[in-house]
Residue, then its C-alpha position, 0 to 999 in steps of 0.5 A: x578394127x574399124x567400128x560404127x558408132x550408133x546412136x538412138x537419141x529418145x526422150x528418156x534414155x540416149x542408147x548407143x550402140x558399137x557395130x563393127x563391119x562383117x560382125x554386126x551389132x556388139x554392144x549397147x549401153x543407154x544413158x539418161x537423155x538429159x532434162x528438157x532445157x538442159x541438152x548438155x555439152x558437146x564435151x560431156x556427151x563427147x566423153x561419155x561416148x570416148x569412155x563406152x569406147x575405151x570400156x569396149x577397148x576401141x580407139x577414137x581413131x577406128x570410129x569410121x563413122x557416127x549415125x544416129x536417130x533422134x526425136x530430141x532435135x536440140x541435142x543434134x547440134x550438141x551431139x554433132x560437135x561432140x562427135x567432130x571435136x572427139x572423133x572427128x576424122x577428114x570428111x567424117x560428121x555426124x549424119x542422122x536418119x532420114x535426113x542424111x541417110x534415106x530409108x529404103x522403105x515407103x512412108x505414107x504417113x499423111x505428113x511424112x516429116x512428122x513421124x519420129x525417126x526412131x519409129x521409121x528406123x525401126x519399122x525399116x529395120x523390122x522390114x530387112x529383118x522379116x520376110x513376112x509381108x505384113x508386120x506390126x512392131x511394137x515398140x516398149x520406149x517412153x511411149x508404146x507404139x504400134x507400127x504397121x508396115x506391109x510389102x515395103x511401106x510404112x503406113x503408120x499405126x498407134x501411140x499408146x502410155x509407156x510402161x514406165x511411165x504409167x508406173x510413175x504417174x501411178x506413183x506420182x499421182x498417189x501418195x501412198x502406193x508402194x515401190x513398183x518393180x515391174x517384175x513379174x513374181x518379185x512380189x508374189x507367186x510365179x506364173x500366170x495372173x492371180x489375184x494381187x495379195x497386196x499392193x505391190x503385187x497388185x499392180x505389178x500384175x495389173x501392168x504387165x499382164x495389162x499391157x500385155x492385154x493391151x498389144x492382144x487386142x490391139x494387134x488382133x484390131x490391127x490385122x483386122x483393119x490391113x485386112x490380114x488375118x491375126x496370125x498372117x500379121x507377124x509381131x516383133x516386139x522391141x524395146x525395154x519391156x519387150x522381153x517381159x511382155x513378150x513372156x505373157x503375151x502369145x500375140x508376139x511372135x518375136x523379141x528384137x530388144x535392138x531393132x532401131x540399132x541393127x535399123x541403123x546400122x543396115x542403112x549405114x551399111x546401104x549408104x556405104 
């Protein structure tokens, strides 16, 4: 059956997706993006993705065709060979977005080539997805964006500390603090905010429930400032922690853990 491989190269994990044409997104699975200075080889890359294949029971032969989003510029060559020597079929390459498949959506950042491609995919995939006219994305990846998208424009918006990250320079930073779980109840009682009775319990609410504090207030600002209000701005949440969050925060309206993928793949299949 003839199968979509996706790509979003990001600056943590490498997170690939199969699609499959008439059944959209099957799977996923992300990988550790390797250290900066060491990108890999275009064979190790080029196995790994043959072996997802091989676990989802896809011959290299039904790849018709490998697109990816990537704000990690020296994996692409890597990446590319990769994709030619292990898959490669007559005519068939690797092709990024925006740069080989443009996005049917307006940008008005001030200077258009300076936003990240995972951003722009993923505020063209939340303008396919929702009807609704002004829309706010955030986005929970390495970093936590903000993305604010009305009528067919993409006008920007906030990049703010990961969670994850936050996590590890607290740990980093501090030499006695416990492992952080960022499970909401793995160390205390279920359900609202309380008072953390040790340590790490106290940060596992101060980060959760922080971060979600942090996408009310910010999503609340907002809609104040595209001049909308806080309940005509429709929220989607995305990303690792997009599910967790979501759970203590009345501000999302909706969870799309995929977003940047079904992005992807819409504008594979507009470019088809």
């Amino acid at each position: 059956m003839d199968t979509v491989l996706l790509l979003d190269v990001g600056n943590t994990n490498v997170k690939i997706g199969l699609a499959r044409p008439g059944q959209g997104l099957a799977s996923t699975y992300a990988l550790p993006t390797a250290p900066a200075g060491n990108v890999g080889t275009a064979d190790d890359w080029g196995l790994k993705l043959l072996n997802i294949c091989r676990v989802e029971g896809v011959d290299p032969g039904e790849v018709t065709d490998i697109v990816a989003a990537s704000v990690v510029p020296p994996m692409n060559p890597v990446l590319a060979r990769a994709a030619a020597r292990f898959f490669g079929q007559p005519g068939q390459r690797m092709r990024f977005v925006p740069d080989d498949i443009p996005l049917a959506i307006e940008n008005r950042y001030a200077r258009p080539q300076e936003v990240g491609a995972d951003r722009l995919v993923t505020a063209y995939g939340a303008r396919a997805c929702c009807p609704a006219h002004t829309l706010l994305v955030v986005d929970f990846g390495t970093a936590t964006t903000f993305d604010c998208v009305q009528g067919g424009a993409y006008l920007g918006g906030l990049i703010c500390p990961g969670v994850l990250s936050s996590a590890r320079a607290l740990a980093t930073g501090t030499a006695k603090l416990p492992h952080i779980t960022l499970e909401l109840g793995a160390d205390g009682p279920q359900g609202g905010l309380h008072i953390g009775r040790s340590t790490a319990e106290s940060l596992n609410q101060g980060l959760l429930f922080g971060f979600a504090a942090m996408v009310e207030g910010l999503a609340c600002r907002l809609a104040a400032t595209l001049g909308v209000a806080p309940g005509d701005a429709h929220v989607i949440a995305t990303g690792g922690f997009a599910k967790s969050i979501a759970a203590l925060c009345p501000a999302i309206d909706e969870v799309r853990e995929d977003l940047l993928m079904e992005g992807l793949f819409l504008a594979w299949k507009s470019a088809r």
